[in-house]
Structure formats: C-alpha cells, structure tokens
N, C-alpha and C positions, 0 to 999 in steps of 0.2 A: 354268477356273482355279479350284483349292480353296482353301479357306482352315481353316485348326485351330477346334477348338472355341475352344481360349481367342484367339480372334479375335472372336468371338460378343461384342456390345456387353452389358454386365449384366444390362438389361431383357428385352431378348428371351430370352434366357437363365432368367430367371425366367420367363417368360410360360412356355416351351417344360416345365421342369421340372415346372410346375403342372398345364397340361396332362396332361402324363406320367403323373401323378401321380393325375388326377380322371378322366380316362377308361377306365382298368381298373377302377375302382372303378363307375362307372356300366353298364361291359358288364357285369360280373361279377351286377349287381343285374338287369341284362335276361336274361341268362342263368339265374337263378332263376324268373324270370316265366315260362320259358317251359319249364324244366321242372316248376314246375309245373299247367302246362297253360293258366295264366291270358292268355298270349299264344302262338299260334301260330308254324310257321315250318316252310319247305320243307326243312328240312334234320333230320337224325333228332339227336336230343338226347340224349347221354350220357350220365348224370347224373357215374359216374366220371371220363370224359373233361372234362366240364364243369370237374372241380376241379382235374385235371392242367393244366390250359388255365389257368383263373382265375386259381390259387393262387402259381405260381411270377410268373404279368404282376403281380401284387398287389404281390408283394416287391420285383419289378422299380422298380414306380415309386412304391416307398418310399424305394428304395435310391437313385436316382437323382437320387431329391427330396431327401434328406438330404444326402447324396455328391456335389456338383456335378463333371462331368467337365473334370479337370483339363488332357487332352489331347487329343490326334485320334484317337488307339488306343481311348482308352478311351469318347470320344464315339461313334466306329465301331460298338463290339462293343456300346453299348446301342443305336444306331439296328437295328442289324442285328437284334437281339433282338426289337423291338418291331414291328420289320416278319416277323416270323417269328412270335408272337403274334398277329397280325394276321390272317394267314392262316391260322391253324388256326383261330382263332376265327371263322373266315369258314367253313371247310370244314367244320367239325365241332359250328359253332352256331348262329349266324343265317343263316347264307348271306348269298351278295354283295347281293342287294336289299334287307337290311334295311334300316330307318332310321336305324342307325347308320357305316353305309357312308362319310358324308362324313365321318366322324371318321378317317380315313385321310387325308384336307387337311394333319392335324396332321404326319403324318410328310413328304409335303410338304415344306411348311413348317420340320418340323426340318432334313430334308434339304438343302434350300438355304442357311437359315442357318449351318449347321455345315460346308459342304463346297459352298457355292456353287451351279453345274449340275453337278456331276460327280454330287451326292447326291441332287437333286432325278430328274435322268434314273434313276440307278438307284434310287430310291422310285418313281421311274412307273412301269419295268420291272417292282420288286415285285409294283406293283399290276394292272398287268395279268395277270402269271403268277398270282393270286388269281383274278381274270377267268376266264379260262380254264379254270383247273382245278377253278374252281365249274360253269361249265359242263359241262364232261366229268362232273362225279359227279352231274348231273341233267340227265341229257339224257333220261330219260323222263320227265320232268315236263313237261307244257306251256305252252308259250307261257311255260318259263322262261328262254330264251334272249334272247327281248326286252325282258324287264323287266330282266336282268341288264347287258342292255346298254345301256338306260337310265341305269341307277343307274352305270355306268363312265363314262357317257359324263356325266352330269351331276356326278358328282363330280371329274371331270379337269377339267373346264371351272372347275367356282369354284374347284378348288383353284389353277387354272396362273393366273386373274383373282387369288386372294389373293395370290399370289407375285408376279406381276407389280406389284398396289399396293405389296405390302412394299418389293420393287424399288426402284420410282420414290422411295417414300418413304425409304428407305436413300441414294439418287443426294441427294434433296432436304439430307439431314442431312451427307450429305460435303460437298455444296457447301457448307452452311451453317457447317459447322466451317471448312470454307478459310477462308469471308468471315473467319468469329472469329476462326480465328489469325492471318490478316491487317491486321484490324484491330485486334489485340493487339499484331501486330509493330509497325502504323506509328504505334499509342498509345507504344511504348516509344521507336521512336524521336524521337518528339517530346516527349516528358516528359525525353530522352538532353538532347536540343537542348536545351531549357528551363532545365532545371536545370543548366549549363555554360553560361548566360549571365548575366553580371554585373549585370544589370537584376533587381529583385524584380519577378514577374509571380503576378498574384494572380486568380484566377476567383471569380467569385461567382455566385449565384444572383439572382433577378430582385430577394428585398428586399435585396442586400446579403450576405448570408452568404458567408462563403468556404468554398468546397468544393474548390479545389486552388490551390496556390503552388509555385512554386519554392526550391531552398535558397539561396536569396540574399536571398530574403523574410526567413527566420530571421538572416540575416545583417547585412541593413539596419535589421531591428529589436531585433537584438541581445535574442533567445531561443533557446530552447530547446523554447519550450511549442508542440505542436501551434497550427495555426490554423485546422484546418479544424471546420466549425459557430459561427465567432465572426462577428459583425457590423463589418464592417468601420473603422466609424467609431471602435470599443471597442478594435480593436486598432492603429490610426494615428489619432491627433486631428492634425488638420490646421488650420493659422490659415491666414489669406490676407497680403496687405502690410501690412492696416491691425489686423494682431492680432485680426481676427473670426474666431472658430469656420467652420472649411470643412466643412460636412457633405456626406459624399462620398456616401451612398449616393442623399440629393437629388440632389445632381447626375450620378449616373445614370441614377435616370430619369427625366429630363428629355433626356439625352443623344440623340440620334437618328444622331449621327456619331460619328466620332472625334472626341475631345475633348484639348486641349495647356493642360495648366498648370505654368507656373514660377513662379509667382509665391506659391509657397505655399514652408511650414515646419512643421515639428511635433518636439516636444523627445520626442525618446528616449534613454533614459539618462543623463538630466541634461546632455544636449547638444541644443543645435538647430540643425538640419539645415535645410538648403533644399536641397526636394524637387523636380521636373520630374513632374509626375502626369499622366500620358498614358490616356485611358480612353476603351471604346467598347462598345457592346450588342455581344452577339452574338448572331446568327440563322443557326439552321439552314438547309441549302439549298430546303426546301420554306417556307417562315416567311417570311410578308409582312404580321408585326407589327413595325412598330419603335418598338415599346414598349420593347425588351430585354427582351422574357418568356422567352427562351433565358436569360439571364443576363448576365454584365457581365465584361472582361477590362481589367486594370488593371494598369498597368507605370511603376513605383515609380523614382527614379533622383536619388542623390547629387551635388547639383551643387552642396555647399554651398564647395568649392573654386575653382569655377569663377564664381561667383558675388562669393564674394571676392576674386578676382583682377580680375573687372569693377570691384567696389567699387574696388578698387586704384588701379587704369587711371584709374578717374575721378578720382579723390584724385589721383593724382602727375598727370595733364592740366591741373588745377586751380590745383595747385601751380607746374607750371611757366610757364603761362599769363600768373599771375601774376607769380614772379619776372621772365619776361621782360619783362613790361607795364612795369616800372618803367625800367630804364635805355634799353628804346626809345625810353620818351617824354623822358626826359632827350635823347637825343642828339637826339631829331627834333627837341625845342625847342631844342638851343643852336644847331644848325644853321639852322632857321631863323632864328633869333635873329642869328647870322653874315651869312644872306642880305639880312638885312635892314639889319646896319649896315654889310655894305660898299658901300651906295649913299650912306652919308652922311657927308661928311668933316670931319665934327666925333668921332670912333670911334677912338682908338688902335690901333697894330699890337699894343700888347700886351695889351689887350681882346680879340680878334679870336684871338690866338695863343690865348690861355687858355681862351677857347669851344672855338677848335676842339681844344684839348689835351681840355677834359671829355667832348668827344664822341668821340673818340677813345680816352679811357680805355672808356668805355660801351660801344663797340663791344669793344674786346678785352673786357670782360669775359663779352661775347655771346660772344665766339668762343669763350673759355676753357669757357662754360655748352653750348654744344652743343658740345664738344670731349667735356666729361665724359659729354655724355650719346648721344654717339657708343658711348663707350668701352662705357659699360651697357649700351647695346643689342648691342654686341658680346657681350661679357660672357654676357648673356642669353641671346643665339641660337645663343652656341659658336661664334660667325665665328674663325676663325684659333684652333682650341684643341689644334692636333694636335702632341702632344707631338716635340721634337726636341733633338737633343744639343745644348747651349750650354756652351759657355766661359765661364765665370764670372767666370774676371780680365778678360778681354777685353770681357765688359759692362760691368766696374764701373767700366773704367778709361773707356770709350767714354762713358759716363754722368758720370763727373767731367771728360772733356771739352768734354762739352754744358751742363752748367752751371755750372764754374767760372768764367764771365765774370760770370752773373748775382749769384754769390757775392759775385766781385771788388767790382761795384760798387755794393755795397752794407755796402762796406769788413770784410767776413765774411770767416775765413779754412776752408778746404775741403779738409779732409786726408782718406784713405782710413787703413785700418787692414785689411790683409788678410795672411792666411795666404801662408806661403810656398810652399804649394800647398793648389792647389784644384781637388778633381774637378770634371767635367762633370756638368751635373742635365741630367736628361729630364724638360723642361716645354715649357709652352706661350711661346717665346719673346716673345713681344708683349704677354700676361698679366703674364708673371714682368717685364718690361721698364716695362711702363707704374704696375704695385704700384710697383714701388721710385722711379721719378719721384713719382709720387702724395707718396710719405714727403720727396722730398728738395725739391721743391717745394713744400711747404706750412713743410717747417724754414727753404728760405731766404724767405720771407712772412712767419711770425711769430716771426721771428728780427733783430733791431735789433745788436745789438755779439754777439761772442763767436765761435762757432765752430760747423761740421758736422762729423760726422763720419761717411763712412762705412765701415761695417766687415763684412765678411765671413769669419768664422771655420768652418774643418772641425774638428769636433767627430764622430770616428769617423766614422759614415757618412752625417752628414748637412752639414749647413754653414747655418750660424746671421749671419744678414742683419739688420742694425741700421741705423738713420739717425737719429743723439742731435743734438740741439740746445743752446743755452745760450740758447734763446727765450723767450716773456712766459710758457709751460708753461699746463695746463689746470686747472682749479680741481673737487674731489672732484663737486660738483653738476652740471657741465659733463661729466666723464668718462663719465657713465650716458647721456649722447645723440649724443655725438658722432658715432656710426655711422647718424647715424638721417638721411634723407634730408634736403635743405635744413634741416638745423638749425646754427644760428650763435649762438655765444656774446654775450651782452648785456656783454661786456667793450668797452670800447671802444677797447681796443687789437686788439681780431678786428674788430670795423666797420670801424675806417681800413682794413682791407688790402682791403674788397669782395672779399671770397670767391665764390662759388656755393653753399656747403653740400654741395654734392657727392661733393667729394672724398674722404673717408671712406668716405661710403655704399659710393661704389665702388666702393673700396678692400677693400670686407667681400665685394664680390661676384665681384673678381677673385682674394681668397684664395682662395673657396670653392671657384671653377672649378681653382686650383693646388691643392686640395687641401690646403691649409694654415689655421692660426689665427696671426693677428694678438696680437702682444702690447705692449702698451703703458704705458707709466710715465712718470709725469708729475709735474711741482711746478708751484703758482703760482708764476711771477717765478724758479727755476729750470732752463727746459727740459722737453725730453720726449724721449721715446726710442719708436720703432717699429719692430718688427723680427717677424720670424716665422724657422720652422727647415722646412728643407724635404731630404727625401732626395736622396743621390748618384748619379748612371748607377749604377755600379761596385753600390751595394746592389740598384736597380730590376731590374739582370742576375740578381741569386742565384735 
C-alpha cells in the first residue's frame, strides 16, 4: 500500500531533503580525493565523468532542497533520479565497497517514507541491480566479489533495521495521535456537558487558582472578565451564617472528601445570594496524595430562592401555630370550664349555654382557618386548576343562593346586578368560585346595615366582577397590608368579627392562579368594592 509524498509528516520530510541535499555534496568532495590520487579505489576514475556524475546530483539536491515535492509524480521522478545518481556513481567512482555505500540507507528510507513498501522494495531492487553490475565490471579484480558482497549485505541489514525502527516508531506516533484525538474528543465532550449545566463548576489548582469554569460560573457571578489565573477567594468572598469571612481555598485543603456547604452567602452585584458550595480534591488515577495536589473542583449553586422559601415556611408555621394556639386554648378552657360546672347545681343553663356558645364560636373559627388554608394550599399546588367552560349567570345566581340567607339575617339586603348576557369564561371553576365567596363573605362580616351588591358586567370581551358593600370600608393605612397574610386591622369593628387574616391573602393567590388583578376601593365608614376583569371563552377561542 503507497502513500503521496504530501502524506510524508513535515519532519521527516526535512530530515529526507537535508539529506538530499548533504550527501551529493559529500560524495562529490570524495570524488576529488580520489582523483586526485589522495585516496584509492577499485574502480578507474574519470575525471570528465566524475563532473558529469557530480554536477548535474549537485543541482539535484539544491533543487530538491529548495523545491519541496509537492506530489507523488514529482516526489517519484526525484527518487528515481537519485537512485540513478547512485549507481553511476557506484559504477564509474567508488565502486560498491566503498565507505560510502550505506549512504544508500537514505534512499531506503526516502523510499518508504514517500511510497511506503512499494518504494522501499524497488529501492532494494535498485540497490541490488548496483550489486551486480558492479560486479560484472570487476570481475577480474580479486576477491572483489566478497567484499562487495559484504558491503550489500551489511548495508541492506541497517538499512531494512532503520526502516523497520522508523516503522515501529510511525505505529507508536499513530497510536499516539488516536490517544490525542480521543482524548480531545472526550475533553470536548465533557467541557459540552459542563458548560450546559446550570450549576457554576469551577477547577482549580492545588493553591486555589482557577484554571477552568464553566459559563454559568460568568453567569452566577454576573461578569464578563475571564477567571482563569484568579484566586478563588478574590473572585467569590464567601461569609458563613454568623457573617465571618469563608475562606475557601483553606477549606480545600484541608478537604480530603467531598465537601456540602449551604450555609454560606456572598453579595455579588450588590445582591446577596446564598450559595450551596459543594467542593472536593481531585486525584488522578495513579495519586495517592490526598492532599488535593491534582487540584480542587468546586460546584457553585443559587439557592438563595429556596432558602427563602424555607425562611417562609417557617415564618407562616410560626404564624399559624400561633394564631391557632389562641382560640384552641379558649375552647379547651370553656369546655372544660363546662365539665366542670355541670357537676354542680348551683350553675345556671344560661351560663353553661354561653360557654358552650364561646366554644363553639372558637371552633368555627378553626374550621373557617383551616378552610382558608385548605384553599392556599390548593391554590399552591394547582389541585383543581384545569381550566373549563362555566356559566356565569348560573354561578352568580347559584352563589346569591348560598348566601342570601346569611345576608337575610343579618337584616342586609343582596341584590345581583348582571348583564343581560353573559359569555362563558374558561377558568378554573373552583378558583373563580371560591375568589368571589372570599369578596362576598368578608362584605356580609364587615357589613352592619346597608346593602351587597353583586355585579357582573360584559364589557366587550371580557366581563368585569364586582362585590360593593355599604360596610365599616378600610382606612388608607390599612389598604397597604390587607393582602399580606394574617394581617388584621387594629379597628375594632375588624376584631369583633374574629377573622383569620386570611382571607385576602388568598384571595391574591387564587387571582394569580386565574390570571387576573384584584382591584379595590375603599372608604372609612363608607364600604368597599372588590372586583377584578377576567377574559370571555368566545375571545380565549380567537
């Protein structure tokens, strides 16, 4: 199998040139020695032939040397040349046994390199048709038959050994490029991997320095600036819980595992972030230092969200804890309170009635508290959010039949106000059903004389939902918290009704899930109004 000159790897290629290039020029100067006379040689010396011989290989491996061969043709016609050179200067100068004999290795050598065994074989063919037809033109000369067989036999030998190391050593350099490019490949794809993972992963060297990150590193740290050659700690200042300085590259080494911290922060951009800093040495597979003198990998992670959702969690646990702690212990006291005076008949039934009326009230307002906070966690988790066609008159009227009794008797009067049509909404029917209780619920509770109203107006393609009151209404200071969870107005017409605080909140969170904004208008000691606008089926279709 051949292969083109320009297959020839660059060095060898120079190496072969140079060659080329230095040993015409060395015969040509033994060729002088010997005519004149200052070194012998079995072969009769020409002095003319000498420079027809010399002169033209001279130019050859200027030309050659200058001229690198572009192709297989033209690589061909100078191999061919120089093996042609070869053997004149063999026949007509030194003969085969001189001492320069194994400089014919080189053609060898070109031969294979340039054309694999196909040129190697016919450079040895060359060299023996030299053989022999040095012999025939001295075969009366004695005992030159054995020396010429010598010098054949000793220069085929190192030359097929130099070929054969070249060989091995060409075998070694393929294999050695596979490993590279294979380990180029599986380097890219894991840099592919890395870098298309949302975690900032950061390498460093054994003091700390970074010498590879990912782009989510420039991400979390919100730059642009390279990071490789910075010191870790210069480029993330890290605190710990109690606001100390976290110096990280201390803590790796000292590290001997994997290492899990959440409990750190570090303000970047004028924000502070809490971070999850997950960090461990790394050791090559022959390395059994675990010091981390391979260096250190460190994987960076945003959980300043998730962190405040914990803070959350505990704050509203807190809260509710509390809130409920109050009227359990009222009911468990008047109940007991009860147990105890109906052993003694000195206790009126309408003492007895009135306990147990307060405990009863307590209890509903448990129910009414885990009723709302039912709803929230509904709300939250999208339980029942799957939008479906609803009737709108047919709610509103279904709804002013569930609580106009409560209305009644609280001598309020409950009138509707609707459109003489009204499209269908595509919502979350137990969303959109439980918002609007939320509104007409809270109007009949802080609402003493006057009236409700509800109304449902289509307004092109949407339809505008309102529940007005003629209630105690909210005062401007009051307006700014009302949505905020368990907050209750210091009015003490909001105290007598024993609320939850709830109501609102969840009110803002069962908008959210409808997709809609709450709007609200309010007077002290004149009412309030609550309503939101929400899209028709009929537009949701366009």
């Amino acid at each position: 199998m051949s292969q083109g000159g320009v297959n020839v790897n660059q060095r060898t290629a120079r190496i072969i040139r140079f060659a080329g290039f230095l040993i015409p020029i060395v015969l040509a100067f033994y060729c002088v020695l010997l005519q004149t006379g200052i070194l012998e040689s079995a072969s009769h010396v020409d002095g003319i032939l000498g420079y027809i011989i010399n002169i033209p290989w001279l130019l050859l491996g200027i030309y050659q040397f200058l001229v690198p061969a572009m192709s297989r043709r033209s690589a061909a016609l100078q191999l061919i040349a120089y093996h042609v050179f070869a053997t004149l200067y063999v026949f007509f100068i030194a003969g085969f046994n001189s001492p320069f004999i194994y400089t014919w290795m080189i053609l060898f050598l070109a031969g294979y390199a340039y054309f694999s065994y196909d040129g190697l074989r016919l450079s040895i063919l060359a060299f023996f048709g030299a053989a022999i037809g040095d012999v025939l033109l001295h075969l009366d000369t004695p005992g030159y038959f054995v020396g010429n067989l010598l010098a054949m036999l000793g220069t085929l030998i190192v030359g097929i050994i130099a070929v054969t190391i070249g060989q091995a050593q060409e075998v070694d350099r393929d294999e050695l490029s596979r490993s590279k490019a294979e380990e180029i490949l599986q380097r890219d794809r894991i840099l592919t991997i890395v870098n298309n993972l949302a975690d900032a992963i950061l390498s460093t060297d054994k003091n700390g320095t970074i010498q590879v990150y990912n782009a989510a590193s420039l991400g979390l740290l919100d730059t642009n600036t390279g990071l490789n050659g910075r010191a870790i700690d210069d480029v993330v200042k890290l605190v710990d819980a109690d606001g100390k300085p976290f110096k990280l590259a201390q803590h790796l080494r000292a590290a001997r595992s994997v290492e899990n911290r959440d409990d750190l922060s570090a303000h970047i951009s004028g924000e502070r972030l809490h971070l999850s800093v997950i960090y461990s040495p790394i050791r090559s597979t022959d390395s059994h230092d675990e010091s981390g003198k391979d260096g250190y990998i460190v994987i960076l992670r945003d959980i300043t969200k998730q962190k405040s959702l914990e803070e959350e969690r505990d704050e509203f646990i807190s809260v509710v804890s509390h809130e409920l702690r109050t009227p359990i212990t009222i009911a468990e006291g008047t109940l007991s309170n009860v147990q105890v005076m109906m052993g003694r008949n000195d206790i009126s039934k309408t003492t007895l009635v009135d306990n147990v009326t307060l405990a009863h009230e307590q209890i509903l307002f448990l129910a009414k508290m885990v009723n709302d906070l039912s709803t929230l966690s509904r709300a939250e988790r999208g339980v029942a959010d799957t939008p479906e066609s609803i009737d709108v008159k047919a709610m509103v009227h279904d709804l002013y039949n569930e609580y106009a009794p409560q209305a009644g008797a609280k001598g309020l009067h409950f009138n509707l106000d609707l459109s003489p049509r009204l499209s269908p909404v595509m919502a979350s029917r137990l969303y959109l059903k439980e918002l609007l209780q939320n509104f007409v619920t809270n109007a009949i509770k802080y609402t003493k004389t006057g009236e409700i109203i509800v109304s449902a107006q289509q307004v092109g393609d949407t339809i505008e939902f309102k529940v007005k009151d003629t209630g105690i209404g909210i005062s401007k200071s009051d307006q700014a918290h009302i949505y905020e969870k368990f907050y209750r107005s210091e009015d003490y017409r909001t105290r007598e009704t024993g609320g939850t605080g709830l109501g609102l909140y969840v009110a803002t969170k069962l908008a959210k899930k409808l997709g809609v904004h709450i709007e609200m208008t309010s007077r002290l000691n004149h009412g309030s109004s609550f309503g939101f606008t929400i899209q028709t089926q009929e537009d949701e279709t366009q």
